[in-house]
C-alpha positions in Angstrom: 29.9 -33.1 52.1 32.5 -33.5 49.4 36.4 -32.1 49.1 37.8 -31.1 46.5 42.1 -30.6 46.5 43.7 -29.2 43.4 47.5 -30.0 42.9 50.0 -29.1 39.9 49.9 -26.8 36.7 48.5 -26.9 33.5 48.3 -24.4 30.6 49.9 -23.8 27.1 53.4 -23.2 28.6 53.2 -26.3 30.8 54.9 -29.2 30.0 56.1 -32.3 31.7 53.7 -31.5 34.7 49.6 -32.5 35.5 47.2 -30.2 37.0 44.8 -32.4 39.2 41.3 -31.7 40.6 40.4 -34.7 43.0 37.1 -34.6 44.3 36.5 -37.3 46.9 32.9 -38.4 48.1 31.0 -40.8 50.3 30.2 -43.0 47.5 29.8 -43.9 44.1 33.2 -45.6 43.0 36.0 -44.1 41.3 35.5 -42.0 38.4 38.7 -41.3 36.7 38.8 -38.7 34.0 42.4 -37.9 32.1 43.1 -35.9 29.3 46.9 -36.3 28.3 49.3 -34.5 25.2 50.3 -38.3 25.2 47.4 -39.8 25.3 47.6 -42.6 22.2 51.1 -44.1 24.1 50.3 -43.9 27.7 46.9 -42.8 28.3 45.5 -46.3 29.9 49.0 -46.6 31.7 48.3 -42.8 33.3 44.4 -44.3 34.4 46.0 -46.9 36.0 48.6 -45.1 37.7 46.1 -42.9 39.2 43.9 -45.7 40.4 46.4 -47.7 41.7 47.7 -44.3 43.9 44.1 -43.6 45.1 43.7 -46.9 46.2 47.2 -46.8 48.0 46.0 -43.6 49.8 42.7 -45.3 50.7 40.5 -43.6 48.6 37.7 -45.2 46.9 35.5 -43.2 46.2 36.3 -40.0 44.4 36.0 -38.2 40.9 39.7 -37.5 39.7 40.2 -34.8 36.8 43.4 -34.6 35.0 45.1 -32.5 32.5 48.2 -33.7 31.9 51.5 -32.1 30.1 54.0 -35.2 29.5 53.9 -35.6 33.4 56.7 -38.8 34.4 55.1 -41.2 37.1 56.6 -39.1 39.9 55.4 -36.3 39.5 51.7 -37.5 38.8 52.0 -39.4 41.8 53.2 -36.4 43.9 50.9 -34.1 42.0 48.1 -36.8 43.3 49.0 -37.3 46.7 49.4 -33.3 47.4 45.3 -32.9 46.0 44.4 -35.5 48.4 45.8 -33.6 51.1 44.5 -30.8 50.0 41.0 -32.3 49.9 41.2 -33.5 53.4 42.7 -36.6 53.4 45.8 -37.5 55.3 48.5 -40.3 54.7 51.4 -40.4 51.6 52.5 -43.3 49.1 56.0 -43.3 48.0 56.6 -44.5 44.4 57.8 -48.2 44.6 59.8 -47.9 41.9 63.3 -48.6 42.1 65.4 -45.8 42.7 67.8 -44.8 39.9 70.1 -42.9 42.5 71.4 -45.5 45.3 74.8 -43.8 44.6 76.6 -41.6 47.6 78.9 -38.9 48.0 82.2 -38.4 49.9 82.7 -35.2 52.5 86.1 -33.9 50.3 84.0 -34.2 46.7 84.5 -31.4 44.4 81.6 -29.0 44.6 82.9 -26.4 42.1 79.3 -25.8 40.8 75.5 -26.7 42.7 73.0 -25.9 39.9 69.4 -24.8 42.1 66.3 -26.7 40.1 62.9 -24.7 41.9 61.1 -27.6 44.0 57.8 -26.8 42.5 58.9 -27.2 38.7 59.2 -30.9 38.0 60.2 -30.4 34.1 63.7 -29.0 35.1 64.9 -32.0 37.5 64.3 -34.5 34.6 67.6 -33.3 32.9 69.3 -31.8 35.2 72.4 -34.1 35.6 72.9 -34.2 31.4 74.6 -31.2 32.3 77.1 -32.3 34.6 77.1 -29.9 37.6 78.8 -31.4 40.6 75.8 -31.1 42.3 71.8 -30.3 41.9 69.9 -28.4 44.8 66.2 -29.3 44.5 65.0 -26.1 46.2 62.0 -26.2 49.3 62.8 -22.3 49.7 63.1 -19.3 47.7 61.8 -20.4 44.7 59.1 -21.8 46.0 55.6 -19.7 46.8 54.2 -20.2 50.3 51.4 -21.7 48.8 53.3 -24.7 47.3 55.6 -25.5 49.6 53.3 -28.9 50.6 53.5 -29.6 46.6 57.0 -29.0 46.4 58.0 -31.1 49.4 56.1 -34.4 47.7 57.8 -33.7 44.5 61.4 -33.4 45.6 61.2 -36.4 47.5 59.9 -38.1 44.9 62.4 -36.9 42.3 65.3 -38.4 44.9 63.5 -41.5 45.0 62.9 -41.8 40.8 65.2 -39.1 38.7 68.7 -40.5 37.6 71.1 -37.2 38.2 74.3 -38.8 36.8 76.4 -38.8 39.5 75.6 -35.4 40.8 75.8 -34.9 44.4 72.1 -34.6 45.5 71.5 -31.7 47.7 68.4 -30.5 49.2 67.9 -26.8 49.8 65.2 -26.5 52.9 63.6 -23.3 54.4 64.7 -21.3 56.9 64.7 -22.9 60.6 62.3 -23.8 62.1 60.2 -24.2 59.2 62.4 -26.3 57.6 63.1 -28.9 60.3 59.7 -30.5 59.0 61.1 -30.7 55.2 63.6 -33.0 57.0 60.6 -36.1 57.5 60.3 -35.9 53.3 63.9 -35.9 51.9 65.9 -37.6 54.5 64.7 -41.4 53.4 65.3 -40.8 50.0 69.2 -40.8 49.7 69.7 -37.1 49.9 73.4 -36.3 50.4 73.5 -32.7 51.4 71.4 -30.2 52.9 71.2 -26.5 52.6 70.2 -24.5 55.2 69.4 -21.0 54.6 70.0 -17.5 56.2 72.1 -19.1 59.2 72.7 -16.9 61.9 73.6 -19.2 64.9 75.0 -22.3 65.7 72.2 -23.6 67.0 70.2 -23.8 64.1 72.6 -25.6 62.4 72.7 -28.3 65.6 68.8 -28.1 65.2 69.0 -29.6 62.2 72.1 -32.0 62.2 70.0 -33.7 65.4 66.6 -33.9 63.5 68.5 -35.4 60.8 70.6 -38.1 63.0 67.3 -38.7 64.7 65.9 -40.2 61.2 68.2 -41.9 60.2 68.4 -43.5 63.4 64.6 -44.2 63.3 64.9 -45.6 59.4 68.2 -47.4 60.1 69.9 -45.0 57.4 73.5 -46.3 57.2 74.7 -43.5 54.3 75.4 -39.9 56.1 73.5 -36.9 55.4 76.2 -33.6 55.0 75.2 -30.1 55.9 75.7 -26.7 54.0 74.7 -23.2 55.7 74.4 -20.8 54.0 75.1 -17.2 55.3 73.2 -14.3 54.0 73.1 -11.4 56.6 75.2 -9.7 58.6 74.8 -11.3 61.8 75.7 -14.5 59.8 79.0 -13.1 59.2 79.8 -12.4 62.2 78.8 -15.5 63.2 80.5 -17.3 60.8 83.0 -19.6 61.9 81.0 -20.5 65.1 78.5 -22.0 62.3 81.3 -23.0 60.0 82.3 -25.4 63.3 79.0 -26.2 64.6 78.9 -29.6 63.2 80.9 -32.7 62.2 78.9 -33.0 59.7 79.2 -29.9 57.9 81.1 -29.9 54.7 80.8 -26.7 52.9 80.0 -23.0 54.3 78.0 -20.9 51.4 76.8 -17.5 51.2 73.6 -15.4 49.7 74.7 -11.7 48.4 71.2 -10.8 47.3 69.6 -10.8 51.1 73.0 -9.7 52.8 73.3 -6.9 50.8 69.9 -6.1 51.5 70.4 -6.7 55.4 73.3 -4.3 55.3 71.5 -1.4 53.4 73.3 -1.2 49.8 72.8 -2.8 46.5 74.4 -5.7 44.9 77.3 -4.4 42.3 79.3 -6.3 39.8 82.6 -5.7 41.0 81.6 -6.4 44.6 83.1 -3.9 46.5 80.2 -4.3 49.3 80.5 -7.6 49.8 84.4 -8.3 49.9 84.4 -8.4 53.6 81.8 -10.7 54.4 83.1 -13.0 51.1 86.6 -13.0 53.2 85.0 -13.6 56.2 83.2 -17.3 54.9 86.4 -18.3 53.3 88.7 -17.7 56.4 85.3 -19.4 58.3 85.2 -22.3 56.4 88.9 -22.9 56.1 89.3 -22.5 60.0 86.9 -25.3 60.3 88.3 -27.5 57.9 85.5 -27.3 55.4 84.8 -26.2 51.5 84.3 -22.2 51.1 81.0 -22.0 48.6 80.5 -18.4 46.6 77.2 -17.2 45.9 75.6 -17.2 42.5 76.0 -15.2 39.3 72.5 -13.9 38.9 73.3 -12.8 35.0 72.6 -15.6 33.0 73.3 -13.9 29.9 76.6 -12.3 30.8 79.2 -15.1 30.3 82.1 -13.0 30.3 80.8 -11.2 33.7 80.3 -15.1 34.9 84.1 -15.9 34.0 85.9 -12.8 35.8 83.4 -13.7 39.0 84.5 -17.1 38.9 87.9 -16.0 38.4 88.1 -13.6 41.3 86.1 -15.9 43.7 89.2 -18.7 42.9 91.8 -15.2 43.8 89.5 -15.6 47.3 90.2 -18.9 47.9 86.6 -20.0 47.1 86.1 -23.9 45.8 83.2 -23.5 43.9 80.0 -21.4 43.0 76.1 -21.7 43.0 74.5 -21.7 39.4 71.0 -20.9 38.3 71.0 -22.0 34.9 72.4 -24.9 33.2 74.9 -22.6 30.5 76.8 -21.7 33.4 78.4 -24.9 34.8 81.1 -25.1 32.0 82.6 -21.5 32.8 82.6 -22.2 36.2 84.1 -25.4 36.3 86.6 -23.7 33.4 87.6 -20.8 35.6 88.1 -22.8 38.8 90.4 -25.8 36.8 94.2 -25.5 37.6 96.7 -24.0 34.7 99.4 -25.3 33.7 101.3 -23.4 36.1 99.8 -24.5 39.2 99.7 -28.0 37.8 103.6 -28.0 38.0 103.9 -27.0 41.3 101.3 -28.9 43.1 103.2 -32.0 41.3 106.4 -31.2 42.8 105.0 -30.3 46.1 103.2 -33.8 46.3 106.4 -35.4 44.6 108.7 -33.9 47.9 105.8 -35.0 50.0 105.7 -38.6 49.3 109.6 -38.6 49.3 109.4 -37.1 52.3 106.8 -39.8 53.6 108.6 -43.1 52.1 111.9 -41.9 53.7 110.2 -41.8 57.1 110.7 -37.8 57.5 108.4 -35.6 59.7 109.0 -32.8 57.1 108.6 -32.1 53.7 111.1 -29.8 52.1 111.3 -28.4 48.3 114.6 -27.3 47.4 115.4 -25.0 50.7 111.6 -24.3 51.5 109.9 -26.3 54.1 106.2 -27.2 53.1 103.4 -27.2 55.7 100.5 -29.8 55.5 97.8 -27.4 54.5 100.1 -27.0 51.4 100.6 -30.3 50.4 96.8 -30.7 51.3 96.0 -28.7 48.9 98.5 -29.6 46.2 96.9 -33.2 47.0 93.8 -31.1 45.8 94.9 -29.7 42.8 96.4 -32.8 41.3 93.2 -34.7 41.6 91.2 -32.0 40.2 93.7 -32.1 37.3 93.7 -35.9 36.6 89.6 -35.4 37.0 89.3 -33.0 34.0 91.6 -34.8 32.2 94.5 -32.1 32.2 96.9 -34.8 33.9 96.9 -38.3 33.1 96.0 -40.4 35.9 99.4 -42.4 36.0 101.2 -39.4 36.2 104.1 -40.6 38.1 105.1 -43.6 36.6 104.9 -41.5 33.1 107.7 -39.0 33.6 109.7 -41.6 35.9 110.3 -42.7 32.9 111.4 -40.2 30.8 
């Protein structure tokens, strides 16, 4: 008896996406049928494609229907291999393209804004990094229904293998542990640099994964390291926190979720914040204890860009390093709100000026005028005046410049 596996979207509203019915049989060939908005360019290039992917997956005989939106060759191909799945037959093909994203990432990057792109909504990864977030999460989780979490696992792999995000640090969000221990065996080949893990609670999920993970690369001799980034969205999560913040070498940033810990501790969600000003406290002091980046949650308000500033704004009072985004218009306020003024500018410059005095004179201190200055200072002043000479505020050869006036 025939299978039939349906994959993808289709519909007035859809667009760069392909809704797939694959029927496969015992015999008769491949019959390929496509019907595509760009049909007179790349019709005959589509056919192909999907004969060349059926053929990969071992499939040869089979009556393919497609309605496609604008679809790129990673998502058909994902789109394809999640119907055949779906119809019964097992096995994957990775695109063989080459990937536009061989790039990596450093464990002290800025990550001042993580922009979330919903795993199961190809059309939004294709642009993503024109924007210029410091990072993109291509989400397994939340935004994705139960009922497409197979789809959306082929399709964020394949976006890491294919889509160029412009330098942004490429971050997968997976679902909660266990479940998402098996999202590991899709991303983890394709150059992923961080992963999210959601509504934390112990250490041990977080070793749970970091293991899984090492185990992988090991496997697929991955020589690039893969970062972690729980996130914290209950209250046993915040009590837990720095035991989580800690629970891994690899961790580099501790995030948290207001929406479900505000629901875990019985209140609602308020603009100024009130409910959630202990547990924001907690992650910072958590994350700065164990030597990583303190993450605040997202602005859910698109359309409030004043509201977005004075969150931003109060979340750098906190001692916060950056904030989650769910829509593109909000990566320049953050990253505005969160650059040094002119003010801090100055004294981070003459806090690493006494510092590298300090250091070429051979000194185990570092005084400014009749202050001493500890390391987590001059750490962060370090931090400031790279962010500064990043965003252009400072010119790179800073020092040389006023030596000379």
């Amino acid at each position: 008896m025939s299978k039939i596996g349906m994959a993808g979207r289709k519909g007035p509203d859809v667009r760069a996406d392909c809704h797939v019915a694959l029927e496969v049989r015992d015999s008769g060939g491949l019959d390929i049928s496509v019907q595509s908005r760009v049909e007179s360019m790349y019709g005959n290039s589509i056919r192909a494609l999907c004969r060349e992917v059926l053929e990969g997956l071992n499939i040869r005989h089979a009556r393919l229907e497609m309605e496609d939106t604008g679809a790129l060759p990673f998502t058909l191909m994902a789109r394809l291999e999640t119907a055949s799945q779906r119809a019964g037959v097992s096995g994957h093909i990775l695109p063989d393209m080459k990937p536009y994203c061989t790039y990596g990432t450093r464990r002290d990057r800025f990550r001042r804004s993580r922009l979330y792109l919903p795993g199961n909504e190809p059309k939004f990864f294709i642009n993503a990094g024109l924007h210029k977030p410091d990072g993109v999460i291509l989400d397994l989780e939340d935004s994705v229904a139960p009922a497409e979490k197979d789809a959306a696992r082929a399709l964020v792999r394949n976006a890491l293998r294919q889509v160029n995000f412009y330098g942004a640090e490429r971050m997968v969000r997976i679902n909660q542990v266990p479940q998402g221990l098996g999202d590991l065996d899709w991303i983890i080949s394709s150059n992923v640099h961080v992963v999210l893990i959601p509504k934390v609670e112990n250490a041990g999920q977080i070793q749970e994964v970091d293991e899984r993970i090492q185990s992988l690369r090991k496997a697929q001799k991955i020589a690039s390291p893969v970062y972690l980034m729980p996130i914290i969205e209950s209250a046993m999560g915040a009590i837990r926190a720095y035991e989580i913040a800690a629970a891994s070498e690899n961790n580099v940033a501790l995030a948290l979720g207001l929406e479900d810990y505000t629901a875990d501790i019985g209140t609602q969600r308020t603009l100024d914040g009130k409910e959630s000003f202990w547990m924001r406290s907690v992650i910072v002091n958590a994350a700065r204890a164990a030597g990583i980046q303190p993450i605040d949650t997202v602005f859910s308000d698109v359309a409030d860009m004043e509201g977005l500033k004075a969150s931003v704004r109060e979340a750098k009072a906190l001692g916060f390093d950056g904030k989650g985004c769910i829509h593109p218009r909000q990566i320049a306020p953050i990253h505005e709100a969160l650059a040094p003024d002119e003010v801090e500018i100055v004294k981070a410059k003459n806090i690493v000026r006494a510092f590298e005095k300090a250091e070429s004179e051979g000194l185990g201190v570092v005084a400014l005028g009749n202050k001493m200055i500890d390391p987590p200072v001059v750490k962060r002043a370090l931090r400031t005046v790279e962010m500064a000479v990043s965003i252009g505020r400072l010119s790179s050869d800073w020092r040389e410049a006023e030596s000379n006036e």
